[in-house]
C-alpha positions in Angstrom: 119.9 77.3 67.8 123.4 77.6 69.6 123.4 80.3 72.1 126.9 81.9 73.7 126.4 80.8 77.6 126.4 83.3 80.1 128.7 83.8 83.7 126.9 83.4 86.9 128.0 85.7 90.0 130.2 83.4 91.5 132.5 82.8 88.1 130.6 79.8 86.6 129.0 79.5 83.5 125.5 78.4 82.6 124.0 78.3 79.1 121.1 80.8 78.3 118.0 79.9 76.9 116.1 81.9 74.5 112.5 82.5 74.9 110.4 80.3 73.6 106.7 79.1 73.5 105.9 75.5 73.3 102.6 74.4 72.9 100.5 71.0 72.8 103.7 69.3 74.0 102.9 66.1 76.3 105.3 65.3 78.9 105.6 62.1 79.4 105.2 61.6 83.4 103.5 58.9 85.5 101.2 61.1 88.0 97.8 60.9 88.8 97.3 64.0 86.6 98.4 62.1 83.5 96.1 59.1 84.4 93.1 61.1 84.2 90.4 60.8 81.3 90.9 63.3 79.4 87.4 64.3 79.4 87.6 65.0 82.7 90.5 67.6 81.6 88.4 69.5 79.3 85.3 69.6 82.0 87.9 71.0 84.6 88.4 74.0 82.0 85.7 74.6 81.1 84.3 75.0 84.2 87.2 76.9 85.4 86.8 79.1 82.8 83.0 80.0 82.9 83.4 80.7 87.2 86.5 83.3 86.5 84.5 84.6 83.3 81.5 85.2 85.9 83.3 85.9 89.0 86.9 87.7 88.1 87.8 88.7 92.0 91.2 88.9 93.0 89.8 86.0 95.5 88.4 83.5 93.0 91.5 84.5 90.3 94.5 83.5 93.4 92.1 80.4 94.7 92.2 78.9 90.4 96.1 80.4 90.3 96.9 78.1 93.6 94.4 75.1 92.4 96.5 75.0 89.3 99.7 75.5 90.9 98.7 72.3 93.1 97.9 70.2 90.2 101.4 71.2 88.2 103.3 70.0 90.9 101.1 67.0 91.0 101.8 66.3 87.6 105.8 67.0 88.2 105.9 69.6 85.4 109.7 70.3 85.1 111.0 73.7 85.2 112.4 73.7 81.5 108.7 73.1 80.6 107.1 76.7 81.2 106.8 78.9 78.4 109.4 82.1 78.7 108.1 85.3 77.3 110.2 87.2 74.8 111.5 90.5 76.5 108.8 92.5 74.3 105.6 90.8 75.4 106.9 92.4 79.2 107.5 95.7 77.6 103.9 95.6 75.8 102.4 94.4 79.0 104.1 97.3 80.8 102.7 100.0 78.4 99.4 98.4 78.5 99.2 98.9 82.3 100.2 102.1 81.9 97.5 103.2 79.6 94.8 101.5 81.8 96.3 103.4 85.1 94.6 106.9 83.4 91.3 105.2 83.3 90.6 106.6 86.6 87.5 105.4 88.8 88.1 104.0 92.5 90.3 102.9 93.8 91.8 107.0 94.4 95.7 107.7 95.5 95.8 110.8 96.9 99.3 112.1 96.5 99.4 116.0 97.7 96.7 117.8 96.0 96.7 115.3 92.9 94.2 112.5 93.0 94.9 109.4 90.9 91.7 106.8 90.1 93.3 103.4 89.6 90.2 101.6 88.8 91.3 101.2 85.3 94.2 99.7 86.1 92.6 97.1 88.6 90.5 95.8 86.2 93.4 95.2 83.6 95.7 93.4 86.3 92.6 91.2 86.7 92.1 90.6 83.2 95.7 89.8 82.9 95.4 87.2 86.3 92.4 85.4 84.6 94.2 84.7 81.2 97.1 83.5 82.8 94.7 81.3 84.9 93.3 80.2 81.9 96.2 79.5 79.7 97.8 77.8 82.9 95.1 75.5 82.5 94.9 74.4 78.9 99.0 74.3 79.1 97.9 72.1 81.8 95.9 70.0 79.8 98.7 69.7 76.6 101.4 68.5 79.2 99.2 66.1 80.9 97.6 64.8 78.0 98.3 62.6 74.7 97.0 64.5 71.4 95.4 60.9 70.0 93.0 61.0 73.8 91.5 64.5 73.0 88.9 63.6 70.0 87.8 60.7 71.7 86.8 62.6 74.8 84.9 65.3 72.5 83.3 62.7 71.0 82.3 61.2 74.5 81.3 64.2 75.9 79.0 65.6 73.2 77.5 62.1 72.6 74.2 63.2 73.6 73.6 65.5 71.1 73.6 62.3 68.4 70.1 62.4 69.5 69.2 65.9 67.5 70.7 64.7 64.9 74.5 66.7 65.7 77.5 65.3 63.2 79.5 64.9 66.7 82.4 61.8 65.0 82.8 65.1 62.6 83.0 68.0 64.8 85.2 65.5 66.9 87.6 64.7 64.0 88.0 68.6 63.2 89.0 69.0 67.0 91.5 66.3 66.5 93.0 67.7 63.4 93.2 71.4 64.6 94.9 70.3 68.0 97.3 68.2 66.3 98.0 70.9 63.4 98.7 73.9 65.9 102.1 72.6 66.4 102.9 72.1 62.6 101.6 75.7 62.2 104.0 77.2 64.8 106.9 75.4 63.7 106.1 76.5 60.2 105.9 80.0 61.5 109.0 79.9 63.6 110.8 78.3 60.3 109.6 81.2 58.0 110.9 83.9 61.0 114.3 82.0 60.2 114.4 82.4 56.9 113.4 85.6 57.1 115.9 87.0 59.4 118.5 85.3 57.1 117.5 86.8 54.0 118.4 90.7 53.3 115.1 93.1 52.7 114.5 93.8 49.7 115.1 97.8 48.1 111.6 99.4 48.2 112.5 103.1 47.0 110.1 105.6 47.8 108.8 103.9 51.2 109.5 105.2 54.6 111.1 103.0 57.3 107.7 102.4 59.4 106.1 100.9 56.0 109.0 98.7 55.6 108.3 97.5 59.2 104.5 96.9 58.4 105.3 95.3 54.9 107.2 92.6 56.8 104.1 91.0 58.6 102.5 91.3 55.5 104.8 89.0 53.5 105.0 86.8 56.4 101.4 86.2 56.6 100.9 85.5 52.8 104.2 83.0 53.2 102.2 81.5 56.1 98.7 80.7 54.4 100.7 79.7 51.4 102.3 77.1 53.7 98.9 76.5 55.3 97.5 75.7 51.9 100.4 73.3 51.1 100.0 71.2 54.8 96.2 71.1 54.3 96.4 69.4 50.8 99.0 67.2 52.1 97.2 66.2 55.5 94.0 65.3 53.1 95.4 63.7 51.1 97.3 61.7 53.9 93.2 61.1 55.5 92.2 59.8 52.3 94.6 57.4 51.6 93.5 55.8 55.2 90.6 55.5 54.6 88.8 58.6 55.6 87.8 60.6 59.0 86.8 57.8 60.6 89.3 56.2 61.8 90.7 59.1 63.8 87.6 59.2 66.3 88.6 55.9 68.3 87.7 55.3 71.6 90.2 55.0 74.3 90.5 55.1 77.9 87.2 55.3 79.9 87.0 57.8 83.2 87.0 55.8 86.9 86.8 56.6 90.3 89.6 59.3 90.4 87.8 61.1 87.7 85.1 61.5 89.7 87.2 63.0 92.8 89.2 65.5 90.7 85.4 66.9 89.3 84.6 66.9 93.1 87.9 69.0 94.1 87.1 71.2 90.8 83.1 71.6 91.5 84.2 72.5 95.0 86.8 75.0 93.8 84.4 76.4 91.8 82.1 77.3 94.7 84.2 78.3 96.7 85.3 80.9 94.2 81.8 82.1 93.7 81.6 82.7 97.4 84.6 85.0 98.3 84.4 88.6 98.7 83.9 90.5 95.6 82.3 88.1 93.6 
C-alpha cells in the first residue's frame, strides 16, 4: 500500500508507515538468540509467564520488561520490526484506564477535600505491563525462531508423556499447523478488510447507522470462516497428498551448552522476580 510521505521539521521528507501487526515473522539474523534450541524458547515463556502470572509487581514486571529488552538487542531486532499499534487501540487503552481510575481502593490522592482511590487503576497498568511482557516474549520467540523448529521442540519436550499413552507426534503436528496457519489467517483477514473498504455498503432501509456499524463485523466474520473453511480443505488435502501428518514432526537441531546458560539466566530471573518487594 502506497502511502503520501510526510515533511520532517527541518524541510525533508520521510515516508510514513501505516500501522501494522506482523506476526510469526522470523528474522533472519546470526545471534546467539537465533542459535538457541527452540525448546529452550518455549521453556523461557513459559516460565516467564507462570512467575508474572504469580507475582505481577511492578518489580518483577520492569526486571522481565528489561530481561527481554536485553535479549532483543541481543538478537539485533531492527527497528522496522516492532509491531505499531493503530491510533484506536491507544484511544481504547486510554478509555480503559479511565474506567479503572473510579475503581477506587488505595492508593488515595487527596486533592482539596476530594479523595481519589487509584487502586483500580494500579492494577490495570499492571495488567497492561504483564501482557506486554508477555507478548514481548512470544514476538520474541517468532523473530528468533524458524516455524519448521517449533513442532519438533513440542514433540521433544512432551516426550515423556509417550509413556501414559499421550498422542504427543499428534498434538505436536496440530501445534505446527496452527503456528504456521496464523499468518495465512491474518493475511486473509487483512485481504477481506481491503476488499471491503473498496466495495460500497449495501442499502439496508429501515436500519439505524449503529446496526450498520455492527452488521459489518458480522459479514466479515462469516467471509472469514468461509475462507477458513476453503484453506483447511486445501491444507488437507495438501497433508494427504504427502503422505500424511507424519512427516511434519521431524527432528532437528538438538539443545547444547548455551541452552543450558540461557535456562540458568531465565531460572535466575525468575527468582529474582519472586523476591522483590511486593511479590
Amino acid at each position: 500500500m502506497l502511502t503520501a510521505p510526510r515533511r520532517r521539521r527541518d524541510g525533508t521528507e520521510r515516508e510514513h508507515r501505516p500501522a501494522r501487526l506482523t506476526l510469526l515473522r522470523e528474522i533472519k539474523v546470526d545471534s546467539p538468540v537465533h542459535q538457541l534450541w527452540a525448546g529452550t524458547k518455549l521453556l523461557a515463556v513459559a516460565a516467564l509467564s507462570i512467575t508474572l502470572s504469580y507475582f505481577p509487581s511492578w518489580g518483577s514486571i520492569g526486571l522481565v520488561v528489561a530481561l527481554l529488552l536485553a535479549t532483543a538487542a541481543m538478537a539485533h531486532i531492527p527497528r522496522g520490526a516492532w509491531p505499531r499499534p493503530p491510533r484506536w487501540f491507544w484511544i481504547v487503552l486510554g478509555i480503559s484506564g479511565g474506567l479503572a481510575s473510579m475503581a477506587g481502593h488505595s492508593p488515595h490522592l487527596s486533592v482539596g477535600r476530594v479523595t481519589l482511590g487509584f487502586g483500580g487503576l494500579d492494577a490495570y497498568c499492571r495488567f497492561v505491563g504483564v501482557s506486554v511482557a508477555l507478548l514481548l516474549a512470544a514476538a520474541l520467540v517468532g523473530w528468533t525462531t524458524p516455524l519448521g523448529e517449533i513442532a519438533p521442540a513440542v514433540s521433544r519436550l512432551l516426550g515423556p508423556l509417550r509413556w501414559i499413552r499421550v498422542p504427543v507426534d499428534e498434538a505436536a503436528v496440530a501445534v505446527a499447523l496452527c503456528v504456521r496457519s496464523l499468518p495465512l489467517l491474518v493475511d486473509e483477514m487483512r485481504t477481506l478488510v481491503a476488499a471491503r473498504r473498496l466495495r460500497p455498503a449495501p442499502p439496508r432501509p429501515g436500519r439505524s447507522t449503529l446496526q450498520q456499524l455492527l452488521d459489518e463485523p458480522v459479514d466479515l466474520l462469516v467471509a472469514a470462516l468461509a475462507v477458513s473453511m476453503r484453506r483447511a480443505g486445501e491444507l488437507a488435502e495438501a497433508i494427504t497428498a504427502r503422505g500424511g501428518t507424519g512427516l511434519i514432526a521431524a527432528r532437528t537441531r538438538r539443545p547444547g551448552w548455551h541452552d543450558a546458560l540461557a535456562l540458568i539466566v531465565v531460572a535466575g530471573a525468575c527468582f529474582g522476580a519472586t523476591q522483590l518487594p511486593g511479590s
